[in-house]
N, CA, C and O of each residue as an XYZ file, in Angstrom:
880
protein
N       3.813     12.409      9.495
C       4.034     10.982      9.346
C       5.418     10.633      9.827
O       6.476     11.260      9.761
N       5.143      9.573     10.281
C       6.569      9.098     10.693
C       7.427      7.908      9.650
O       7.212      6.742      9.982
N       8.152      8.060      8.714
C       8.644      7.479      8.093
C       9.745      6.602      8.621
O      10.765      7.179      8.995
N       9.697      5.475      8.693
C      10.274      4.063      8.823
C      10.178      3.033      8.501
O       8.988      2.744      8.380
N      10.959      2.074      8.225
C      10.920      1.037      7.405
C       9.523     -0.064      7.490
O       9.162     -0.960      6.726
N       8.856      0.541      8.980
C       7.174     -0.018      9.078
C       6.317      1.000      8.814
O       5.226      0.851      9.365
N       6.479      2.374      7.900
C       5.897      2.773      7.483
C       4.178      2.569      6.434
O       3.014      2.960      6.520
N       4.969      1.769      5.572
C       4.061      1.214      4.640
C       2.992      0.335      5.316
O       1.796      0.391      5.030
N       3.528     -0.474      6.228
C       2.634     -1.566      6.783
C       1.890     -0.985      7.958
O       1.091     -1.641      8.627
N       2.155      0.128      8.149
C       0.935      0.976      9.511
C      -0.247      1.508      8.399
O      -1.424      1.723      8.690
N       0.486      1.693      6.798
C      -0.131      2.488      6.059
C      -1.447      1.333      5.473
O      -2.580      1.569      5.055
N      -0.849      0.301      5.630
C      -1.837     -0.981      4.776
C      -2.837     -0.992      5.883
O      -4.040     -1.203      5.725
N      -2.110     -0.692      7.271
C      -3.520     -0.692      8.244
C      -4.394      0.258      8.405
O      -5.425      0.142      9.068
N      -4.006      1.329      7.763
C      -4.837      2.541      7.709
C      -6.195      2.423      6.661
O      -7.382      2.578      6.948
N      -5.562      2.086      5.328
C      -6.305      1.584      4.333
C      -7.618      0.261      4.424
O      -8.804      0.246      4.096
N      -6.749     -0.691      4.999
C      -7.399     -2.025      5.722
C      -8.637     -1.742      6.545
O      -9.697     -2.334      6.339
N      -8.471     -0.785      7.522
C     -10.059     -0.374      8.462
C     -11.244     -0.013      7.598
O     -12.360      0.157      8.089
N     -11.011      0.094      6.392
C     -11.892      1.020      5.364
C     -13.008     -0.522      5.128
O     -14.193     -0.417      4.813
N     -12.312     -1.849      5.360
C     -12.415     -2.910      4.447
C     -13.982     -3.235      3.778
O     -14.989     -2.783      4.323
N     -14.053     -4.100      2.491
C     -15.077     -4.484      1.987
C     -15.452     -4.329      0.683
O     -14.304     -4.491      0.271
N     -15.836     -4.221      0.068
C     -16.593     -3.786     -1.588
C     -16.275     -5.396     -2.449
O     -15.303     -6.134     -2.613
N     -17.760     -5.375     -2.852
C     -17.165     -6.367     -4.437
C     -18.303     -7.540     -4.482
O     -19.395     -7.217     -4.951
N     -18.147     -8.662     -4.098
C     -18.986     -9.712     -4.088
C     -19.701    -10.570     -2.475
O     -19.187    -10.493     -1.359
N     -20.439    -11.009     -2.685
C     -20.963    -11.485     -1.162
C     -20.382    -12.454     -0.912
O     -20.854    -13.484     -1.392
N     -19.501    -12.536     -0.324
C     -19.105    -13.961      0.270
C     -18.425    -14.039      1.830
O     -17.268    -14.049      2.250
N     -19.952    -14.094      2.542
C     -20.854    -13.694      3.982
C     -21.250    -15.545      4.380
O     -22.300    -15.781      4.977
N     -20.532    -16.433      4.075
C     -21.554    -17.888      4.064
C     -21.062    -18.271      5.752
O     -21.682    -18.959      6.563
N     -19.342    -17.350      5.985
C     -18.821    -17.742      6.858
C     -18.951    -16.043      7.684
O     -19.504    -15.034      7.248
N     -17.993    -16.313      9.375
C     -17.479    -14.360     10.035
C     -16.446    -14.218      9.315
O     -16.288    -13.102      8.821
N     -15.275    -15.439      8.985
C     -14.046    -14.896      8.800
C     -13.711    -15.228      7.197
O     -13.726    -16.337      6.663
N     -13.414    -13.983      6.611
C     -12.914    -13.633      5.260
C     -11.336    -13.583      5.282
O     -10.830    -12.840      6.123
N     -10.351    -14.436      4.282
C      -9.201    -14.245      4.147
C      -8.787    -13.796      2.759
O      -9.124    -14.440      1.766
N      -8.065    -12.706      2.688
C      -7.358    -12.555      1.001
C      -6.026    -14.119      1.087
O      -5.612    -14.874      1.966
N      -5.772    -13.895     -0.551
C      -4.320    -14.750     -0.592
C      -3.081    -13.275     -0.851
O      -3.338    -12.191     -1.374
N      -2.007    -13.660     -0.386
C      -0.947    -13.083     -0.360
C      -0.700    -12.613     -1.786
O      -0.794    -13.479     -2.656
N      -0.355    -11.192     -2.209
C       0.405    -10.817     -2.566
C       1.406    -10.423     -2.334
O       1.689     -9.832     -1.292
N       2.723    -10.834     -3.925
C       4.280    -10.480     -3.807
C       4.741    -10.250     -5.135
O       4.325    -10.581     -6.245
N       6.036     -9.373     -4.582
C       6.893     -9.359     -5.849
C       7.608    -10.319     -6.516
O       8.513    -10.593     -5.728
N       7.752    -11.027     -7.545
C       8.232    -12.026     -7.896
C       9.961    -11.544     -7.783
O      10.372    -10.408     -7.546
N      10.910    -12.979     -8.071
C      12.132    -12.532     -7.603
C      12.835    -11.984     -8.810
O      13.957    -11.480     -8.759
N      12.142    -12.104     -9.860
C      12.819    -11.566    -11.153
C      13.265    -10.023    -11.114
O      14.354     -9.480    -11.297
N      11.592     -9.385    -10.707
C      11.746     -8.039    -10.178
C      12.675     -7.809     -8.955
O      13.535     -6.950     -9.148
N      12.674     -8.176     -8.201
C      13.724     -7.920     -7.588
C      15.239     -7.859     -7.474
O      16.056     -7.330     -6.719
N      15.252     -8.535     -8.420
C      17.106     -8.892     -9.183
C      16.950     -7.589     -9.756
O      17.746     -6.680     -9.521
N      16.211     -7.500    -10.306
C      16.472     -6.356    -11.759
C      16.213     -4.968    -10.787
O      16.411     -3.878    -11.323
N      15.763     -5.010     -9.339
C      15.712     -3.623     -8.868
C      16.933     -3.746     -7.742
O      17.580     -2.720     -7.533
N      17.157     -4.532     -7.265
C      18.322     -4.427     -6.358
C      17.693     -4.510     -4.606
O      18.312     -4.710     -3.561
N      16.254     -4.269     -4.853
C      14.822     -4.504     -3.558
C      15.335     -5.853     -2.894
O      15.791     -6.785     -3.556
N      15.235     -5.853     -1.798
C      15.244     -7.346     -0.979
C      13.761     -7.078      0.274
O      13.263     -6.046      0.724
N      13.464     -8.475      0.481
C      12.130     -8.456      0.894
C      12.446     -8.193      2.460
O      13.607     -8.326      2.848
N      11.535     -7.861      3.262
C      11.730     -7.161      4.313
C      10.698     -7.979      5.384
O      11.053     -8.459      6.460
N       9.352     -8.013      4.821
C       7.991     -8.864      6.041
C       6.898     -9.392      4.788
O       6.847     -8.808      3.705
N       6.336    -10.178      5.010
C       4.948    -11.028      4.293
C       4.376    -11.440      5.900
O       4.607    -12.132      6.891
N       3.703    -10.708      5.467
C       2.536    -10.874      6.873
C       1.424    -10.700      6.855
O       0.938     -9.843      6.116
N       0.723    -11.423      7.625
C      -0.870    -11.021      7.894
C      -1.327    -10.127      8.115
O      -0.572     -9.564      8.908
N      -2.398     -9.358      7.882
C      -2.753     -8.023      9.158
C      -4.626     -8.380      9.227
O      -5.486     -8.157      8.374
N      -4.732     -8.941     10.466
C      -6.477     -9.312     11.044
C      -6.704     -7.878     11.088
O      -5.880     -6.978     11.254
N      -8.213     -7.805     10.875
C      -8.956     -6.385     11.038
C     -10.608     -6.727     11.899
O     -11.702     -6.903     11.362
N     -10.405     -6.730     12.759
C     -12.630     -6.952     13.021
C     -13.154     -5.688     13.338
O     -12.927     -4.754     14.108
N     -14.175     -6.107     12.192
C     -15.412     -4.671     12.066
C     -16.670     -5.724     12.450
O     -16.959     -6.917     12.358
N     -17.042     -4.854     12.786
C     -18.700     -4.987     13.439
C     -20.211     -4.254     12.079
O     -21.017     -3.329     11.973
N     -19.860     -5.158     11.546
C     -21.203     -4.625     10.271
C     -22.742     -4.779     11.033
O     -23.107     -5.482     11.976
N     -23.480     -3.764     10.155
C     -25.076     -4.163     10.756
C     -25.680     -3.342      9.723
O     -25.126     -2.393      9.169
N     -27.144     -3.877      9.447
C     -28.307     -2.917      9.321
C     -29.891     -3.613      9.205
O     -30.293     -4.764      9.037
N     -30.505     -2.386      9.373
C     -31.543     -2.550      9.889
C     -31.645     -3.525     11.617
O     -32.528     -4.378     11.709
N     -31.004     -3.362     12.442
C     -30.726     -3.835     13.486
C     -30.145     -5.241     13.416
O     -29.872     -5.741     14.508
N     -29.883     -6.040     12.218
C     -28.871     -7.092     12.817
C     -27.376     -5.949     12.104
O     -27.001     -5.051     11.350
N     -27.029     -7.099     13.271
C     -25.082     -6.961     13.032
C     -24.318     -8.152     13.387
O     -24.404     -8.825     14.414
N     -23.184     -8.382     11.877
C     -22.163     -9.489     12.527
C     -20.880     -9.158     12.333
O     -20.482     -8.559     11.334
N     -20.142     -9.544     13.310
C     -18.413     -9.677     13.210
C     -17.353    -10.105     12.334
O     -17.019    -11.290     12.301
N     -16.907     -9.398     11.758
C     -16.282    -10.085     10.693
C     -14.902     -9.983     10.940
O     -14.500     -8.921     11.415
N     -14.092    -10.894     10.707
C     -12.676    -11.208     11.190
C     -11.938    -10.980      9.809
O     -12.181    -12.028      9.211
N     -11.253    -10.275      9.059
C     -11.094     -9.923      7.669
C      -9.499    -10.106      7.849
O      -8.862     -9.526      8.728
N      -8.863    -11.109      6.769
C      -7.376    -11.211      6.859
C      -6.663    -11.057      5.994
O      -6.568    -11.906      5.108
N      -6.010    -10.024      5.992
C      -5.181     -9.345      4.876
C      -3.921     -9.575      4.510
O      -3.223     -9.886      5.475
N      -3.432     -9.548      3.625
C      -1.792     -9.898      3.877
C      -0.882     -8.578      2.833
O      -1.148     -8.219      1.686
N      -0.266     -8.311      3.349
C       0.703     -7.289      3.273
C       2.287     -8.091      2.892
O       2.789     -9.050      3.479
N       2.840     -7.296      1.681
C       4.264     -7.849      1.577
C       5.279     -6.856      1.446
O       4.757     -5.891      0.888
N       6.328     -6.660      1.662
C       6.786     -5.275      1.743
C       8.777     -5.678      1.801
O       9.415     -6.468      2.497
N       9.247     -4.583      0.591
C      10.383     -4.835      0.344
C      10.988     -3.721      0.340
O      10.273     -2.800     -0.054
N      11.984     -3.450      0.610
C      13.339     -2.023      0.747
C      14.709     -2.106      0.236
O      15.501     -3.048      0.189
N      14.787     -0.931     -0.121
C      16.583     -0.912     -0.424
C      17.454     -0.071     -0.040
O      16.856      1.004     -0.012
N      18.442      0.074      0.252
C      19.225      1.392      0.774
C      19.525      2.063     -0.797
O      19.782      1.549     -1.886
N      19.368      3.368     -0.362
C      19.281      4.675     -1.835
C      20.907      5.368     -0.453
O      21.318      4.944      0.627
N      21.280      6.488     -1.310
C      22.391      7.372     -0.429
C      21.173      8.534     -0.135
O      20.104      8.783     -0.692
N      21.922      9.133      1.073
C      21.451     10.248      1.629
C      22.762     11.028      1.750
O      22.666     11.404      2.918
N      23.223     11.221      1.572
C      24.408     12.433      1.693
C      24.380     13.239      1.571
O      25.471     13.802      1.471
N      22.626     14.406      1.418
C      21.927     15.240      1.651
C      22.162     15.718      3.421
O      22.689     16.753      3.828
N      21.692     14.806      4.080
C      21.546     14.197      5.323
C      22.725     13.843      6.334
O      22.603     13.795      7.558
N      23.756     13.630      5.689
C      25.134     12.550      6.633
C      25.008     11.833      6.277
O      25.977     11.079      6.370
N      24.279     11.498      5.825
C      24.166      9.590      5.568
C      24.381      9.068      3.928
O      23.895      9.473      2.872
N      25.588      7.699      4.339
C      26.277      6.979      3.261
C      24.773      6.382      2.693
O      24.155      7.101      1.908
N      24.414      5.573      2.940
C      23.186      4.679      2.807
C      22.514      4.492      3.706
O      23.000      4.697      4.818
N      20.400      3.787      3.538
C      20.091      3.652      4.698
C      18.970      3.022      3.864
O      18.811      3.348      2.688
N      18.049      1.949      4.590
C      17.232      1.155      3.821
C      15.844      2.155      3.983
O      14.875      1.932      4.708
N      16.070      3.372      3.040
C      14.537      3.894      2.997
C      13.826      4.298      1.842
O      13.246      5.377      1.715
N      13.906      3.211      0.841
C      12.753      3.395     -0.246
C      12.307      2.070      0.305
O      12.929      1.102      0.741
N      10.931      2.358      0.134
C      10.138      1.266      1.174
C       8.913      1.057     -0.226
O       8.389      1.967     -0.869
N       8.741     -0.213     -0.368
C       7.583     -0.669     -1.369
C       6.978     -1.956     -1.081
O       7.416     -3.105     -1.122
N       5.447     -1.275     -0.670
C       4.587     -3.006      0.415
C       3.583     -2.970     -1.081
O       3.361     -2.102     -1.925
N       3.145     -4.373     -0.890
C       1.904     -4.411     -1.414
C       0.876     -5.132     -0.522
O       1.170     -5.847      0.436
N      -0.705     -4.777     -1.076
C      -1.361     -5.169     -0.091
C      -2.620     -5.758     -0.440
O      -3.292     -5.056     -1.195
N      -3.121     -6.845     -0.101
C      -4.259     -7.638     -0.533
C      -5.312     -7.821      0.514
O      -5.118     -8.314      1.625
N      -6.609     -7.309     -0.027
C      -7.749     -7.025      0.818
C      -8.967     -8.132      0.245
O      -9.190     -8.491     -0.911
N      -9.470     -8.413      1.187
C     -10.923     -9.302      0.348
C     -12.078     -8.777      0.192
O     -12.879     -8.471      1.075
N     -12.188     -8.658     -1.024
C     -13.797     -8.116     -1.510
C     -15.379     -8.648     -0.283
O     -16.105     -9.641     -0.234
N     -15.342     -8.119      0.043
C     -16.783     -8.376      0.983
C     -17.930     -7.302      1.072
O     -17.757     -6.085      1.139
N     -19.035     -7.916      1.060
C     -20.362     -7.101      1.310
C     -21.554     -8.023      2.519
O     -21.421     -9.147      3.003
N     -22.546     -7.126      2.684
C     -23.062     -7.643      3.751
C     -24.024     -6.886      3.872
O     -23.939     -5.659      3.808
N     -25.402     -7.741      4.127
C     -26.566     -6.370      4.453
C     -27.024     -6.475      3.487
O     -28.156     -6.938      3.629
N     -26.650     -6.204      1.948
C     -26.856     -5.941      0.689
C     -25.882     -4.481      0.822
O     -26.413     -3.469      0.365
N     -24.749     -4.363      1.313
C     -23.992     -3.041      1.206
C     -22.673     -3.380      0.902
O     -22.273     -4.480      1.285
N     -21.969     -2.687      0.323
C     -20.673     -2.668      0.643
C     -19.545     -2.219      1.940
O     -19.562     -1.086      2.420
N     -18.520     -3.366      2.434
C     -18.294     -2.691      3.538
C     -16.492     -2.352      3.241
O     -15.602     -2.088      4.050
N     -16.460     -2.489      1.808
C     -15.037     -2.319      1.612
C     -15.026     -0.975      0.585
O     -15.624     -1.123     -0.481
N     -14.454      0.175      0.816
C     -14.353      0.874     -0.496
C     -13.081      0.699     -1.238
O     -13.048      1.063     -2.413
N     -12.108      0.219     -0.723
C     -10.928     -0.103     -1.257
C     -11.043     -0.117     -2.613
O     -10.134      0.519     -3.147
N     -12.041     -0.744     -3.585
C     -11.942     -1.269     -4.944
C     -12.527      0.316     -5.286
O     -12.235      0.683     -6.423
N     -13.158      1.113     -4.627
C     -13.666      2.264     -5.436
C     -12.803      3.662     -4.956
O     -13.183      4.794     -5.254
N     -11.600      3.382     -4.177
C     -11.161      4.555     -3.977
C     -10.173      5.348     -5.014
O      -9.551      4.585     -5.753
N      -9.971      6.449     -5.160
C      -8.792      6.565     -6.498
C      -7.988      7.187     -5.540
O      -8.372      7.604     -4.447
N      -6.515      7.244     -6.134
C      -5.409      7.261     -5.782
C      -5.270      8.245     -4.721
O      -4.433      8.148     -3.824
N      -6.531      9.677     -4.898
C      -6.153     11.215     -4.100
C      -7.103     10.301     -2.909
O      -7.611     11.250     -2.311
N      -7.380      9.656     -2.552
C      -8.827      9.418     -1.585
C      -7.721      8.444     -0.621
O      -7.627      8.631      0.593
N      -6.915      7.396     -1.347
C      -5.938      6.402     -0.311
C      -4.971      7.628      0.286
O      -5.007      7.833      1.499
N      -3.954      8.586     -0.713
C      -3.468      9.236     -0.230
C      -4.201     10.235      1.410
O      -3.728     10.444      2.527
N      -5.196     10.518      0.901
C      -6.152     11.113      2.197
C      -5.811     10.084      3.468
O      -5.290     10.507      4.500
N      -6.099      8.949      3.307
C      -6.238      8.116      4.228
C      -5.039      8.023      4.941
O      -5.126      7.897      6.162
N      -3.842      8.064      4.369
C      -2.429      8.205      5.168
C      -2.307      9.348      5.452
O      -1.206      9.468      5.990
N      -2.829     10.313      5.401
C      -2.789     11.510      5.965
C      -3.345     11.696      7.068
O      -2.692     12.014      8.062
N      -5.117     11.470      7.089
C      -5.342     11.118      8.050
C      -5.126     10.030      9.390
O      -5.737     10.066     10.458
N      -4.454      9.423      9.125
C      -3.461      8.194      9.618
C      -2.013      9.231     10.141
O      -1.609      8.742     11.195
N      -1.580      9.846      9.943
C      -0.122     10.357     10.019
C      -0.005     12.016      9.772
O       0.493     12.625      8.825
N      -0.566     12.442     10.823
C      -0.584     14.401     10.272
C       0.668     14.651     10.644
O       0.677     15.671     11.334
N       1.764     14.181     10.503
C       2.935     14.316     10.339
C       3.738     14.757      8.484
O       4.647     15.417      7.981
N       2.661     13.878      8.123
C       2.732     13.826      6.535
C       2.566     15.052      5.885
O       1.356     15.115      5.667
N       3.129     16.116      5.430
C       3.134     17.353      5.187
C       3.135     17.613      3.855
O       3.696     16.785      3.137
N       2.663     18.522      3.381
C       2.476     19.739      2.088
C       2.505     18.674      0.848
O       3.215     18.944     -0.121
N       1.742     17.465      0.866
C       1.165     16.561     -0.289
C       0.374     17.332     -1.259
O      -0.722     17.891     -1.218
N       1.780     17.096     -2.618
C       1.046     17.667     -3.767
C       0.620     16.378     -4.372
O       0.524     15.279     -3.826
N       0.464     16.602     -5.183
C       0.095     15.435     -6.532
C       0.769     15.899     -7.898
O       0.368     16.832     -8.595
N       1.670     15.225     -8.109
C       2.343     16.221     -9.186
C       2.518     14.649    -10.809
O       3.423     14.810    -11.627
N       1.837     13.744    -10.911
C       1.538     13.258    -12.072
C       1.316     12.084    -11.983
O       1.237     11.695    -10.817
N       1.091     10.871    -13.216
C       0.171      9.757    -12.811
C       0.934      8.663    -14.289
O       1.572      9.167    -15.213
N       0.800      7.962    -14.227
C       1.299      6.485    -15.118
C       0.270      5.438    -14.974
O      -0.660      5.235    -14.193
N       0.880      4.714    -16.235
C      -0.179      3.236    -15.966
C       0.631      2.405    -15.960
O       1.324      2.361    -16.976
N       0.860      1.615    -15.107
C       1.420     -0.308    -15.055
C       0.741     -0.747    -15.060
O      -0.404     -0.375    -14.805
N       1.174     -1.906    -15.399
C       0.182     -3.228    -15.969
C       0.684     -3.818    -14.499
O       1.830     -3.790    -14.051
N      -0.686     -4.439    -13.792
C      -0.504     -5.163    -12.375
C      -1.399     -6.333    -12.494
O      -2.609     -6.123    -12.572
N      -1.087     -7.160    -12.509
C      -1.723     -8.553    -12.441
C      -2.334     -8.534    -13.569
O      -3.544     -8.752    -13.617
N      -1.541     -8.248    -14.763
C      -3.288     -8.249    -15.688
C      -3.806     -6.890    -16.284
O      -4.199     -6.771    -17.444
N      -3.772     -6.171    -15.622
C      -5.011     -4.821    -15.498
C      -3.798     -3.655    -15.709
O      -2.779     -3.520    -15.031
N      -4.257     -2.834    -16.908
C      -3.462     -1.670    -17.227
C      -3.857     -0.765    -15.690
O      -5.050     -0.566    -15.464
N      -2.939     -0.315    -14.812
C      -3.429      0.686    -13.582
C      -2.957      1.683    -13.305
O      -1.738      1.842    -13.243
N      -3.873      2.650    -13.059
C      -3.398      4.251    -12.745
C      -2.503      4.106    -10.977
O      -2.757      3.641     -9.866
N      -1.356      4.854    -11.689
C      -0.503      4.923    -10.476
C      -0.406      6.394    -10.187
O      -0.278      7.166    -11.137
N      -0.446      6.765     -9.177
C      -0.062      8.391     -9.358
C       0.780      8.750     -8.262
O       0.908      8.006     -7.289
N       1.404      9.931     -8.372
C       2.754     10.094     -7.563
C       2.610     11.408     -6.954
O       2.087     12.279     -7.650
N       3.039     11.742     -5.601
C       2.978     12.833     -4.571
C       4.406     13.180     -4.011
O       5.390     12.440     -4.025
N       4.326     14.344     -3.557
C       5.615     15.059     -3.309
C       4.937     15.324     -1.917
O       3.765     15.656     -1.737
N       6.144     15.060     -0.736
C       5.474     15.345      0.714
C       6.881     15.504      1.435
O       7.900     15.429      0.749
N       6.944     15.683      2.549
C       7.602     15.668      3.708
C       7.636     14.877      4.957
O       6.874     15.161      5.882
N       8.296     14.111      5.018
C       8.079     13.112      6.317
C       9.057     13.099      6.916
O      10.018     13.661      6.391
N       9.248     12.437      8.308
C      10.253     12.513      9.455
C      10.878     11.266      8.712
O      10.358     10.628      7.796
N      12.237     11.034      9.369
C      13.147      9.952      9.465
C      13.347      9.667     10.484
O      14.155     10.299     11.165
N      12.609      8.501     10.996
C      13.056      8.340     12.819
C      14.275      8.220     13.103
O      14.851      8.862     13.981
N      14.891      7.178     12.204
C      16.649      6.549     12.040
C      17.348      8.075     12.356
O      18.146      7.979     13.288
N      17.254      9.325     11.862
C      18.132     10.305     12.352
C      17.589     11.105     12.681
O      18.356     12.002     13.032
N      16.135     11.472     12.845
C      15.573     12.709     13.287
C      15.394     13.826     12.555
O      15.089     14.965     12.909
N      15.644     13.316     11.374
C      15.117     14.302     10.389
C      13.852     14.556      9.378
O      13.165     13.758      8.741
N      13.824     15.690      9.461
C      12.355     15.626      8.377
C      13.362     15.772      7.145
O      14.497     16.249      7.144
N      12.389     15.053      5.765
C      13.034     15.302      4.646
C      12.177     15.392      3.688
O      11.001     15.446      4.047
N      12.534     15.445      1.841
C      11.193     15.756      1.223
C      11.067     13.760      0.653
O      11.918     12.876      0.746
N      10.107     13.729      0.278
C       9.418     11.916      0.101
C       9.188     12.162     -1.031
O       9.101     13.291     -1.513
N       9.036     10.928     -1.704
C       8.182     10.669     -3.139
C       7.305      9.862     -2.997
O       7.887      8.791     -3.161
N       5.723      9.543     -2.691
C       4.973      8.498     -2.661
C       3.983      8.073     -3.851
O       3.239      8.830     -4.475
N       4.135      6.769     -4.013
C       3.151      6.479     -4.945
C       2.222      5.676     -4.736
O       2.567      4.884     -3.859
N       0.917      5.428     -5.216
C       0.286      4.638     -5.059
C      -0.866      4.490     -6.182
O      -1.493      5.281     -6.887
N      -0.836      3.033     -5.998
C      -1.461      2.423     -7.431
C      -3.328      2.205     -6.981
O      -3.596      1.611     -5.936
N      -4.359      2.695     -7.796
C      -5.213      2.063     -7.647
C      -5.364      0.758     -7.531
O      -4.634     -0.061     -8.090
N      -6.512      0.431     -6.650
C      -6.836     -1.295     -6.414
C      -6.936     -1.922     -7.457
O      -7.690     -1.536     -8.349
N      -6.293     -2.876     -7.547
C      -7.232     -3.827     -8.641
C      -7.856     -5.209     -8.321
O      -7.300     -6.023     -7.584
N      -8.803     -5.373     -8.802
C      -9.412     -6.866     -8.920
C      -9.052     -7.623     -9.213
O      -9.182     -7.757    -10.430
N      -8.296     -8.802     -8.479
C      -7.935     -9.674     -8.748
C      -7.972    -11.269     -8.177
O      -7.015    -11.667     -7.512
N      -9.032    -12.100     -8.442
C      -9.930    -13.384     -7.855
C     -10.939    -12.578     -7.031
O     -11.308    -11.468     -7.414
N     -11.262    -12.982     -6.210
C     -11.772    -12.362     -4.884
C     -11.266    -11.243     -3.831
O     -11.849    -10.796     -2.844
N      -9.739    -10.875     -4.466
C      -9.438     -9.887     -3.366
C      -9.297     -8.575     -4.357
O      -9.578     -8.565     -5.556
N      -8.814     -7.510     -3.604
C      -8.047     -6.113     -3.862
C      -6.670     -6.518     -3.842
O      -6.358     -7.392     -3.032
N      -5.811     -6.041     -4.581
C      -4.524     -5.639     -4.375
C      -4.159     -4.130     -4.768
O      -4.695     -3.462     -5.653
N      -3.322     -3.821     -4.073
C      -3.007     -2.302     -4.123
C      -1.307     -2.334     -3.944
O      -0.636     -3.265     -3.500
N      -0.947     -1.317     -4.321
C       0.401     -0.851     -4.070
C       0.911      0.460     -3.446
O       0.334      1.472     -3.845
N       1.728      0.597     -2.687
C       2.274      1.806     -1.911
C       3.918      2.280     -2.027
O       4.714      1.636     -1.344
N       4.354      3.215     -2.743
C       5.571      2.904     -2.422
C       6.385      4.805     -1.965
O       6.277      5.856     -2.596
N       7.090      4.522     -0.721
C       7.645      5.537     -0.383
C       9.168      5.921     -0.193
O       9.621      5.165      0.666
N      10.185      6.831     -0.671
C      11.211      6.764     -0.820
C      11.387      8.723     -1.023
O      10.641      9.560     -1.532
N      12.858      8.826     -0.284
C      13.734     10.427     -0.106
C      13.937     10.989     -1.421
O      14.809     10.542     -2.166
N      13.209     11.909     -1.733
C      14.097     12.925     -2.824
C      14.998     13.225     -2.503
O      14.819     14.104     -1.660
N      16.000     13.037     -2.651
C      17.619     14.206     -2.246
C      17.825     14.731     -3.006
O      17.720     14.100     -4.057
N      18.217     16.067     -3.137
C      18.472     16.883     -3.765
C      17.355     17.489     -4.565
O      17.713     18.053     -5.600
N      15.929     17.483     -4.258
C      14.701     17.551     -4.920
C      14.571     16.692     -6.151
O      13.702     16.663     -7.023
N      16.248     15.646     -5.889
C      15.589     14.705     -7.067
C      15.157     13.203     -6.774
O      15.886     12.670     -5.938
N      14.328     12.549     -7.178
C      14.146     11.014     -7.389
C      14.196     10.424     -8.287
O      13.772     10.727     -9.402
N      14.926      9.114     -7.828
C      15.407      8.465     -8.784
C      14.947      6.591     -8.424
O      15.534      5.592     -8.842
N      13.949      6.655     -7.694
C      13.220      5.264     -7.985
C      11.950      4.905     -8.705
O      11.264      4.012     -8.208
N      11.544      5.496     -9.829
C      10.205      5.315    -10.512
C      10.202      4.272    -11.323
O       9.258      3.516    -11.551
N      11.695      4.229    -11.923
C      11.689      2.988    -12.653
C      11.507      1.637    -12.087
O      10.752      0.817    -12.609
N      12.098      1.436    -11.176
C      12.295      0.682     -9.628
C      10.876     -0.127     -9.408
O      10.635     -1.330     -9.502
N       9.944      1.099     -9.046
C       8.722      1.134     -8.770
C       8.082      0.569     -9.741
O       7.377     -0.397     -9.453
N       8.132      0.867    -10.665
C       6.870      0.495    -11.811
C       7.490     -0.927    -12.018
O       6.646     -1.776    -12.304
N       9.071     -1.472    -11.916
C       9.309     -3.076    -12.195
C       8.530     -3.404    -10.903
O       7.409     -3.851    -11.146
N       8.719     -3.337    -10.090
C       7.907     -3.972     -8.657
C       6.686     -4.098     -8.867
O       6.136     -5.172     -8.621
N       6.073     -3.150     -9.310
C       4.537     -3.203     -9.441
C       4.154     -4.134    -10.459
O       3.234     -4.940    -10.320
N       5.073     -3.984    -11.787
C       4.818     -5.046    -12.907
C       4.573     -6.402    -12.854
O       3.861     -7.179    -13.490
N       5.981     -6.555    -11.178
C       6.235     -7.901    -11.296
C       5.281     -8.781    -10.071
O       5.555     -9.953     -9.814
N       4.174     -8.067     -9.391
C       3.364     -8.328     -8.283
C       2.531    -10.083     -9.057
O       1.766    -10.202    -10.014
N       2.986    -10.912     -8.337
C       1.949    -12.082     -7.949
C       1.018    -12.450     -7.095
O       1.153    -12.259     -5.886
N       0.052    -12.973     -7.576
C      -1.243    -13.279     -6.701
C      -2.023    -14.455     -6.783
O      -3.014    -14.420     -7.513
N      -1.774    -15.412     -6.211
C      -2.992    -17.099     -6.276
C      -3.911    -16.758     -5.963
O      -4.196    -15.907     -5.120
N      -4.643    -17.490     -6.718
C      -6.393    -17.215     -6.162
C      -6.727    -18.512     -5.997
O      -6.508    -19.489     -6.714
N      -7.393    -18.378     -4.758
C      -7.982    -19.857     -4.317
C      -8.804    -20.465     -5.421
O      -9.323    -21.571     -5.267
């Protein structure tokens, strides 16, 4: 994997191709989630500043039994960073604990589901950035928490890996987490968050779990 501050958001697109699961709402081609974000409270209290809120379009081609239609699926991704020290590395500071969140819309079609997002658990998304990034190296799984995210007590669980640093060319060891989906109106929201052990230690979990706490979401 290539770790950079558009890390997370190649990662929401990795996840995103999967799209679909939950309720039928097929009346129209094009499906939009509403934006999820971190509120700014959480962010005072973590020291995080926001980085992109953006769209990400996806078209899949659904079918069965010989029809098929196009679906234009619009996701929105929000994603915030902070500089941690590396002096492991050379480096005073550098903006690489990286934490996106990401909102998918429940869709089915056919009578199928074309999203698994809402049914994947935490080792199955991790898969997916792997397969997305075989750069991403020697992913353990080494323990799991619950935050409360919109509402919904959620299993978060946390991995120990190795990823490049494009900014200097180094590989280093990572901490990634990621929160199961949750249901929330009509969409998925999920969370991703990646950041440097130095010294085999980390020290953004607390960080993480305010971010995740503090995630907002409108529902149409």
């Amino acid at each position: 994997m290539t770790f950079t501050r558009r890390y997370i958001l190649a990662t929401g697109a990795a996840v995103g191709t999967g799209l679909g699961a939950g309720c039928t709402r097929l009346a129209e081609d094009r499906l939009s989630s509403t934006p999820a974000v971190v509120d700014d409270e959480a962010l005072a209290e973590t020291g995080y500043g926001e980085y992109a809120v953006d769209e990400l379009v996806i078209e899949r081609t659904v079918g069965r039994f010989g029809l098929k239609r196009t679906l234009e699926v619009r996701n929105w991704y929000a994603e915030y960073d902070r500089a941690i020290p590396l002096d492991a590395i050379g480096l005073t500071r550098l903006q690489a604990a990286v934490v996106a969140v990401l909102s998918t819309p429940r869709v089915s079609a056919f009578g199928r589901s074309f999203n698994p997002v809402g049914e994947y658990t935490t080792d199955e998304l991790v898969e997916l950035i792997q397969d997305r990034y075989d750069e991403l190296e020697v992913v353990e799984r080494v323990g799991e928490t619950s935050v409360p995210i919109l509402g919904t007590e959620t299993t978060v669980a946390w991995y120990d890996a190795r990823a490049r640093l494009v900014e200097v060319g180094s590989t280093l060891d990572v901490a990634v987490q990621v929160s199961e989906a949750v249901e929330h109106g009509d969409d998925f929201v999920l969370c991703v968050a990646v950041y440097p052990r130095v010294g085999g230690l980390e020290t953004e979990s607390d960080a993480v779990r305010t971010l995740m706490a503090g995630i907002e979401h409108e529902q149409e």
